[in-house]
C-alpha positions as CSV (number, residue, x, y, z in Angstrom):
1,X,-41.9,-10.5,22.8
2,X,-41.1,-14.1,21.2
3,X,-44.2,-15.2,23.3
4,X,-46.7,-12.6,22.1
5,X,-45.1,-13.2,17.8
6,X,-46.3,-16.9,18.3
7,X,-49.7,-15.7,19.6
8,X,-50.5,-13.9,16.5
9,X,-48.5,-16.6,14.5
10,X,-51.0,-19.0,16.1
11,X,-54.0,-16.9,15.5
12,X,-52.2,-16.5,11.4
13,X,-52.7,-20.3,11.6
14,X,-56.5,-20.9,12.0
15,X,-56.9,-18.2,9.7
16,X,-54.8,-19.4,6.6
17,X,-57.1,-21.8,4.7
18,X,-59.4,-19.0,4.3
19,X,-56.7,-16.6,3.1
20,X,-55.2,-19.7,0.8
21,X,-58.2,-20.2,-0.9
22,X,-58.6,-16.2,-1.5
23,X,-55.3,-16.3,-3.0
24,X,-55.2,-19.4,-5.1
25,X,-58.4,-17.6,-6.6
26,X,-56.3,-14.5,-7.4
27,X,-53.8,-16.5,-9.2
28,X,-51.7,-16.0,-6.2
29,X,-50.9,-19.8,-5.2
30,X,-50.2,-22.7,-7.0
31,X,-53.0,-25.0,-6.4
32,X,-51.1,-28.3,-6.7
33,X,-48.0,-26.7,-4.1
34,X,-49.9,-24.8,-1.2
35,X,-49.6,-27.4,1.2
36,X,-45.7,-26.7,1.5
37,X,-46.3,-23.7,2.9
38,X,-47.9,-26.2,5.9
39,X,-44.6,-28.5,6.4
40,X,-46.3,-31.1,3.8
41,X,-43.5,-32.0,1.8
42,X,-43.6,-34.5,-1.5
43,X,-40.1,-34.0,-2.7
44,X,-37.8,-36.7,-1.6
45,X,-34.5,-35.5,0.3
46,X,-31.6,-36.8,-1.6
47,X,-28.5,-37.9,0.4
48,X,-25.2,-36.3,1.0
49,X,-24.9,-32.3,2.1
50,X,-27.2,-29.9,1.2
51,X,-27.3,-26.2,2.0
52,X,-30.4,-24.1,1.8
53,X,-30.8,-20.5,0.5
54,X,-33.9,-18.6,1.5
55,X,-35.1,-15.5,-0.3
56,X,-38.7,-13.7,-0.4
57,X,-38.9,-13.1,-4.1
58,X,-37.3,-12.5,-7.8
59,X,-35.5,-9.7,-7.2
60,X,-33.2,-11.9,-4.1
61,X,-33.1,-15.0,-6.3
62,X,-31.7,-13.4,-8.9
63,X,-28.9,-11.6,-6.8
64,X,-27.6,-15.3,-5.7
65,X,-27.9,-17.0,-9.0
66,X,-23.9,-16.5,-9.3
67,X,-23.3,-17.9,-5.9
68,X,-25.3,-20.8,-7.2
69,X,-23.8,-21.3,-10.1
70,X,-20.3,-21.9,-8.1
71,X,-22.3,-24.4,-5.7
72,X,-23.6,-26.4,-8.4
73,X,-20.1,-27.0,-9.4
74,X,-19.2,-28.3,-6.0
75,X,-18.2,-31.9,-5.1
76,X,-18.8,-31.7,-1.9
77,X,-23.1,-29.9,-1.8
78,X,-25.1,-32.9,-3.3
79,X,-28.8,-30.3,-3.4
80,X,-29.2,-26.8,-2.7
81,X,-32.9,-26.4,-1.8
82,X,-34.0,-23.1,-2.2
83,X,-37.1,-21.4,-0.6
84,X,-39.3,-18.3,-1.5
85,X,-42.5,-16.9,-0.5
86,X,-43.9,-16.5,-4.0
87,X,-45.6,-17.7,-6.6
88,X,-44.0,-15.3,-9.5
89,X,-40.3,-16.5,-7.4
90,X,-41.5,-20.5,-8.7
91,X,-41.5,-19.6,-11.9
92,X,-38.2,-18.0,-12.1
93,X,-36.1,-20.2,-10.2
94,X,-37.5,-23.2,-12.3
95,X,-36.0,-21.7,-15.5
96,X,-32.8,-22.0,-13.7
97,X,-31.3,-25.0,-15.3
98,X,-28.9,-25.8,-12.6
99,X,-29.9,-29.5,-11.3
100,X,-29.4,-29.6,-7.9
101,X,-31.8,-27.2,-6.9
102,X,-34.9,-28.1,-5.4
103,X,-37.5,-25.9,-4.9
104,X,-40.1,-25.2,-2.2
105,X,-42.5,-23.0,-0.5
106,X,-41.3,-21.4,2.6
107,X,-43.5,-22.8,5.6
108,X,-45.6,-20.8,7.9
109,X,-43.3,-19.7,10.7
110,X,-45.2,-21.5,13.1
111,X,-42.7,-23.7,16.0
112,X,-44.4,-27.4,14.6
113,X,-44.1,-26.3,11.2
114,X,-41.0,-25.0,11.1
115,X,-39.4,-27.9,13.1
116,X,-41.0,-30.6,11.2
117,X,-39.5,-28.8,8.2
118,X,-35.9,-28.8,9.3
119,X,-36.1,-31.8,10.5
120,X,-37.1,-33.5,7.2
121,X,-34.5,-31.7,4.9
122,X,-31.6,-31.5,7.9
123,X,-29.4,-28.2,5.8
124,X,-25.9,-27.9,6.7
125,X,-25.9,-24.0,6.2
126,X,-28.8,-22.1,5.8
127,X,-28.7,-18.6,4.3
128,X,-31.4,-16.1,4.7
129,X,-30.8,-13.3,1.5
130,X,-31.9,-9.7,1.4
131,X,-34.1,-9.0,5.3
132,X,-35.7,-12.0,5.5
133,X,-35.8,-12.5,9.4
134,X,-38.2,-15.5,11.2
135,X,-37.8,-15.8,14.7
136,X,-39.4,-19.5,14.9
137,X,-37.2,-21.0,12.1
138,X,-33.9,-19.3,13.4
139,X,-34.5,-20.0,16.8
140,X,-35.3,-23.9,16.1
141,X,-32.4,-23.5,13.4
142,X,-30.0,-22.5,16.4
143,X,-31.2,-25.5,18.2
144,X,-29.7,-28.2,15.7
145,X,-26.7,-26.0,15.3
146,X,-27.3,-25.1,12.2
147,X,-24.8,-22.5,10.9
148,X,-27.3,-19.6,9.9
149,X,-26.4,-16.5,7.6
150,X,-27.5,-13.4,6.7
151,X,-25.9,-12.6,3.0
152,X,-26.6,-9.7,0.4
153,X,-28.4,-8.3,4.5
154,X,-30.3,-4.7,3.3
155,X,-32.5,-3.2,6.3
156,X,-33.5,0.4,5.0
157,X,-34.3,3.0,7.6
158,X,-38.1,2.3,7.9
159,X,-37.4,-1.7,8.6
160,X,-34.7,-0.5,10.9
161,X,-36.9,1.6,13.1
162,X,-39.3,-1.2,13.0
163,X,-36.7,-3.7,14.6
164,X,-35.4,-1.1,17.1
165,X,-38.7,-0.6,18.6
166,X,-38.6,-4.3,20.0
167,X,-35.0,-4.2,20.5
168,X,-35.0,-7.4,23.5
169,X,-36.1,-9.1,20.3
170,X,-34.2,-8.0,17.7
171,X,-31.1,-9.0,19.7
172,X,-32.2,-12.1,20.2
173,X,-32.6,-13.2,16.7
174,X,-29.9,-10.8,14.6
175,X,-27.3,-12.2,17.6
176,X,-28.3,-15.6,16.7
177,X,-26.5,-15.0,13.0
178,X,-23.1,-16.7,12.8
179,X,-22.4,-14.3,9.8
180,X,-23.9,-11.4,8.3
181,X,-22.7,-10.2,5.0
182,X,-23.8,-6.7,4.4
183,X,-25.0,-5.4,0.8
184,X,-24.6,-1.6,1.9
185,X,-22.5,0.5,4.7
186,X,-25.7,1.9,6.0
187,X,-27.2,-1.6,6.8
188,X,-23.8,-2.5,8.8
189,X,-24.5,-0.2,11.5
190,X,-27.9,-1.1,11.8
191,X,-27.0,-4.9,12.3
192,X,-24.8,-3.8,15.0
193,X,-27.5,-1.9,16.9
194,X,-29.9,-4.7,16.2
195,X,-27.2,-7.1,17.5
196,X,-25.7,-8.9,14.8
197,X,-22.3,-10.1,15.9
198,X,-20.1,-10.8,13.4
199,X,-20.3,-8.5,10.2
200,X,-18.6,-7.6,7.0
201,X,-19.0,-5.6,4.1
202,X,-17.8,-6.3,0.7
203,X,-20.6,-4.7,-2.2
204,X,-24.1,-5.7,-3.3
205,X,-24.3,-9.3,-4.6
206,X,-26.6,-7.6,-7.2
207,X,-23.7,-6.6,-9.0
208,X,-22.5,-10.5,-9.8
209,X,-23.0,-11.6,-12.7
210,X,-24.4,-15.6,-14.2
211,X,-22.2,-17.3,-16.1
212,X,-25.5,-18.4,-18.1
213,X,-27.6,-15.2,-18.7
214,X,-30.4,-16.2,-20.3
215,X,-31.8,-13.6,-22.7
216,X,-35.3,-14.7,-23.7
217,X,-36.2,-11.9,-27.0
218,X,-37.0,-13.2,-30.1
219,X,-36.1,-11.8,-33.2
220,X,-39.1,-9.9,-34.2
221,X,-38.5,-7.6,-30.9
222,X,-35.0,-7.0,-31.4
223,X,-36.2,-6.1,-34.9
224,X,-38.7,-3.6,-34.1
225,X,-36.4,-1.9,-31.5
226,X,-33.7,-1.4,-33.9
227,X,-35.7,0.5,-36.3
228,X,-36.4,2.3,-33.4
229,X,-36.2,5.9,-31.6
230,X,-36.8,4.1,-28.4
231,X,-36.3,4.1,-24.3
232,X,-38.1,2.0,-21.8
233,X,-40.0,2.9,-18.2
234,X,-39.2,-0.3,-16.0
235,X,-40.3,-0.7,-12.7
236,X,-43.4,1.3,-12.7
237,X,-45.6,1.8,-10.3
238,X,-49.5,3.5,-10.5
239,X,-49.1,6.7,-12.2
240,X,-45.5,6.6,-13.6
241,X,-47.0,5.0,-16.9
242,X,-49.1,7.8,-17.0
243,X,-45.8,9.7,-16.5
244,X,-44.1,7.7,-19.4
245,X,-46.9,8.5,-21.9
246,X,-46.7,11.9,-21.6
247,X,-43.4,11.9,-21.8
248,X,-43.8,10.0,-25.3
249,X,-46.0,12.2,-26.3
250,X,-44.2,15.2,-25.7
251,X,-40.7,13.2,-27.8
252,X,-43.5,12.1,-30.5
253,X,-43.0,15.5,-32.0
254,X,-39.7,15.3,-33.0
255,X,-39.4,11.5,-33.0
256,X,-42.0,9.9,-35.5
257,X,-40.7,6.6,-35.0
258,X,-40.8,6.6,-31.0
259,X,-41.2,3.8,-29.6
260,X,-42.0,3.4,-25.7
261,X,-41.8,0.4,-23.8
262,X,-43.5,0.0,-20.1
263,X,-42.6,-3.0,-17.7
264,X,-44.7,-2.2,-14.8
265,X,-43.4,-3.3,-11.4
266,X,-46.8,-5.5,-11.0
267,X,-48.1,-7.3,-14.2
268,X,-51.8,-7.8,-12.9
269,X,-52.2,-4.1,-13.8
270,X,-52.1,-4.8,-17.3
271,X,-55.7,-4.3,-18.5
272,X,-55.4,-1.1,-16.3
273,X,-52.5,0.5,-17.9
274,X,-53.7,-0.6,-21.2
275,X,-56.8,1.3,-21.4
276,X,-54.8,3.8,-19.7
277,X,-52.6,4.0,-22.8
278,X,-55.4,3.8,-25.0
279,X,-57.5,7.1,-23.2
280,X,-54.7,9.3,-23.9
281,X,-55.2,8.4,-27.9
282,X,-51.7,6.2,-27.7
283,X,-51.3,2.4,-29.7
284,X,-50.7,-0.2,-27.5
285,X,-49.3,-3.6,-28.2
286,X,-49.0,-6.4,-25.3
287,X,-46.0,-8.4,-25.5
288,X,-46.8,-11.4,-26.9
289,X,-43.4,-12.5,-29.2
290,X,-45.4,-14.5,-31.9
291,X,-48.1,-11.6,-32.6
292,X,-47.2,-9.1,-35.3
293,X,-46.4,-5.9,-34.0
294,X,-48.3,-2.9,-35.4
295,X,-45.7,-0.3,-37.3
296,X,-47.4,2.4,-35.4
297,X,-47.3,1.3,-31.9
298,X,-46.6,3.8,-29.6
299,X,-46.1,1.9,-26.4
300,X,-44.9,-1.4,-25.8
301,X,-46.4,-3.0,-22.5
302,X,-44.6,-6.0,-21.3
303,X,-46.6,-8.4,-19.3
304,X,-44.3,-11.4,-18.7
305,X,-42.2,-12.3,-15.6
306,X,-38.1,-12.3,-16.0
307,X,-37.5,-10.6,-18.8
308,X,-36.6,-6.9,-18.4
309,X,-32.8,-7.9,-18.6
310,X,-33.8,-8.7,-21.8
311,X,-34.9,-5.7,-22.7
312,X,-32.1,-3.8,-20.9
313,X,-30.4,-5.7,-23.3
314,X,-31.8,-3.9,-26.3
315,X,-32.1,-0.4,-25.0
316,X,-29.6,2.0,-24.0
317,X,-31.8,4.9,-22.0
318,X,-33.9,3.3,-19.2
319,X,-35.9,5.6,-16.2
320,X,-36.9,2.9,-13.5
321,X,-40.0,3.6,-11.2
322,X,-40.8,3.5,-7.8
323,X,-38.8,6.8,-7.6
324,X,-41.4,9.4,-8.7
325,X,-44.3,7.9,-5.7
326,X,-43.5,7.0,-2.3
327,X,-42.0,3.9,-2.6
328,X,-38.2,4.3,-2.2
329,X,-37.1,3.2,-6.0
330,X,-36.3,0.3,-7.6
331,X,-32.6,-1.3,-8.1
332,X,-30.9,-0.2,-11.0
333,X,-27.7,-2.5,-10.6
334,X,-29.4,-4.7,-13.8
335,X,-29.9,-1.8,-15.8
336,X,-26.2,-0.6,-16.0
337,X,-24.9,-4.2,-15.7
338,X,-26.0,-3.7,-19.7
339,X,-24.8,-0.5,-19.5
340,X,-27.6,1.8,-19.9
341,X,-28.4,4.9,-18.7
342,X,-30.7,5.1,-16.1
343,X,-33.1,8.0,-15.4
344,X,-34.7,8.0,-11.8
345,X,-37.0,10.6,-9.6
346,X,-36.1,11.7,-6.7
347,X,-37.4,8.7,-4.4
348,X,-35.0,6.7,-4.1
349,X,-33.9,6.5,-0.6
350,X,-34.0,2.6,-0.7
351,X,-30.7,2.4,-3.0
352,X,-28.8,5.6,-2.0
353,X,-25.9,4.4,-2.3
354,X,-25.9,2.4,-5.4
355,X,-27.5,5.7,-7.0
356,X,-24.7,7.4,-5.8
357,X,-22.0,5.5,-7.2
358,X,-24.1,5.9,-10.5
359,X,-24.1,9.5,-10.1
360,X,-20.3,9.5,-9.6
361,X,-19.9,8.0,-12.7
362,X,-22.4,9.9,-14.8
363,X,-24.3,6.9,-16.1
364,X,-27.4,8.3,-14.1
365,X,-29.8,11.2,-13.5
366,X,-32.3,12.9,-11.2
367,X,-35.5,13.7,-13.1
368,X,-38.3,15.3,-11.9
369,X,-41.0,16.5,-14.9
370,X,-42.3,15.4,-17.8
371,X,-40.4,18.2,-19.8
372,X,-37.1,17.6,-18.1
373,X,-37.3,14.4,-18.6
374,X,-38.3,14.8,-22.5
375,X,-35.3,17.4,-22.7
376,X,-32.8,14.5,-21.1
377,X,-33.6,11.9,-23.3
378,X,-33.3,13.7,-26.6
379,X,-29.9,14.8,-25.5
380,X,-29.2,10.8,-25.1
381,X,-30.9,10.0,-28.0
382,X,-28.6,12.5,-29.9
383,X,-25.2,11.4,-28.1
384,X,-25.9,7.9,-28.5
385,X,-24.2,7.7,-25.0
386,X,-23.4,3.4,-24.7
387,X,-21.9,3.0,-21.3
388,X,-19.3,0.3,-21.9
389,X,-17.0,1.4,-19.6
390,X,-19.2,1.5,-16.6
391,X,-20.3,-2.4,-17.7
392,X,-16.9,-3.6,-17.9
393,X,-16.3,-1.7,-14.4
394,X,-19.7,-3.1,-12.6
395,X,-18.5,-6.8,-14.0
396,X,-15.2,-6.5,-12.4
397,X,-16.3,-5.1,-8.8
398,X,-19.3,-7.8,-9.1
399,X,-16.1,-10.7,-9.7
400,X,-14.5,-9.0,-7.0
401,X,-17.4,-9.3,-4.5
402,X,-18.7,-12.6,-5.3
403,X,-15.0,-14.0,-4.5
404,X,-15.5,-12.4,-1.3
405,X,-18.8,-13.6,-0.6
406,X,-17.8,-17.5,-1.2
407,X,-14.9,-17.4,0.6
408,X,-16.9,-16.2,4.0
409,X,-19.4,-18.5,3.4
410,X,-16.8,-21.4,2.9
411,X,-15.1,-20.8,6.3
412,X,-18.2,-21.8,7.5
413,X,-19.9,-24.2,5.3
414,X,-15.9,-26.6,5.2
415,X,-16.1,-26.9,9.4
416,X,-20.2,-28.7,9.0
């Protein structure tokens, strides 16, 4: 099976300039930094220990900025290089002003890549976050004896019956894991059947917390909101900001001074949205923090990467998307780490059990129509509902599981 991956990972190959180019015209690819992604590497590789954190995009940085934070602190890791697949990823982690992280493109998964890569920055642990599995670099990672682990692991059921399928395979790369730290119970017994060996469970990493949130709202914003009947649709996906307006204009009745604010999931679908907005007879302002905001706006589209937290920050009732199409939902672990509460449809099979625990402490709720959704949120607006007790509860259990999570990794990383 390894054979016939490194056929089409060949065939990948002769294909990617073409697909580079295509991207870096879609704003996609940093012009100046696609050639990592071929094992052409400009940074220099400092001396001393370094350990090397993988993750696909924002969402898994973000979820390992505490475990960073503790790193940074250590005397015995000189760099922690971090890799992501992602152009939107880049721009977060460099905001991160921790200074020994480096930063690079993960590389094709091809063998001559992915050797020549190792070989030039030589990690002493490398952890893959989230379900980010690539047979070429954990086989040749195996080879050097590498320690390699799979932290804050998440397989939903789809991935799962994806892996099981080529099940020689799976059990040759999940059984090539010296540790897997699980962020849910469900994903520990699919590890097992996918042949991970060594397993443990302690929570979601998600639920950590940094030591240097950055909150990046200017005053004008925070301003605007406070005068403010107000709730925010995060997440989005095609057709729940269609959902959201409606909603608005159904609270608009009784709420003159409602205020909306969209984050769609993907930012490129600005102009779309917009003139979405703008069809159903609804004032838009783009989020740009030194233009004046209109008195009147009705909904307030954000088109900037890494700062919904922000915004969380600001507003107590959120609903997050990807629940109300196909898609499985969106984590809310950010949204009550500020303690809001968090509407959601009835898609969200990818963070069952996070919802759940939500559920069980009333700081969420199932919504399915516009006018259930309208009636939900004008009984918050009128309660005024703040959940501080669920904030202070999610920053304890995320203490709690962080400790956890460094001291498995540190068994390992103290014997390299």
């Amino acid at each position: 099976m390894l054979h016939i991956y490194n056929v089409f990972i060949n065939l990948a190959l002769i294909v990617s300039p073409l697909i580079i180019t295509i991207r870096i015209f879609k704003n996609k690819e940093n012009l100046k930094r696609f050639k990592e992604k071929f094992g052409i590497i400009k940074q220099i590789r400092p001396r001393g220990k370094l350990i090397w954190f993988h993750v696909a995009s924002v969402g898994e940085f973000k979820s390992i900025i505490p475990l960073l934070e503790k790193y940074e602190t250590s005397k015995t890791i000189s760099k922690i290089l971090i890799t992501s697949n992602t152009l939107s990823s880049s721009k977060i982690i460099s905001e991160v002003k921790l200074k020994k992280i480096i930063h690079q493109f993960f590389p094709i998964d091809h063998n001559l890549i992915v050797k020549k890569f190792i070989q030039y920055w030589n990690p002493s642990m490398t952890l893959f976050v989230d379900s980010e599995i690539w047979p070429n670099m954990i086989m040749n990672l195996k080879k050097k004896n590498i320690p390699i682990l799979l932290i804050n692991a998440r397989l939903t059921k789809r991935s799962y019956k994806r892996w099981i399928k080529f099940r020689g395979l799976s059990k040759l790369l999940f059984g090539k894991f010296d540790l897997c730290l699980s962020s849910n119970k469900e994903t520990v017994g699919y590890l097992k059947n996918l042949g991970a060996n060594k397993i443990k469970y302690f929570g979601n990493l998600k639920y950590t917390q940094s030591k240097n949130e950055r909150l990046v709202i200017d005053d004008q914003i925070k301003n605007f909101i406070s005068r403010k009947t107000v709730w925010c649709a995060s997440s989005t996906h095609q057709s729940e900001e269609k959902f959201a307006a409606k909603v608005h204009k159904l609270l608009k009745k009784k709420y003159n001074n409602l205020l909306t604010v969209i984050i769609p999931r993907h930012i490129d679908r600005e102009k779309k949205i917009k003139d979405e907005m703008i069809k159903l007879g609804l004032k838009v302002h783009l989020h740009k923090p030194k233009k004046k905001i209109h008195p009147n706006t009705d909904i307030y589209l954000v088109n900037s990467f890494g700062i919904t937290k922000s915004f969380f920050s600001q507003i107590k009732n959120v609903f997050l998307g990807g629940s109300l199409v196909d898609h499985g939902g969106q984590n809310p672990i950010e949204a009550a780490k500020f303690g809001c509460n968090i509407l959601h449809g009835p898609n969200v099979n990818n963070f069952n059990e996070v919802y759940k625990f939500l559920k069980e402490q009333k700081i969420s709720k199932k919504i399915y129509s516009e006018i259930q959704t309208t009636n939900v949120l004008k009984k918050l607006f009128s309660s005024g509902k703040y959940k501080k007790k669920i904030k202070n509860k999610i920053e304890h259990i995320g203490k709690k599981i962080l400790k956890e999570n460094l001291y498995q990794i540190n068994k390992i990383l103290n014997k390299v």
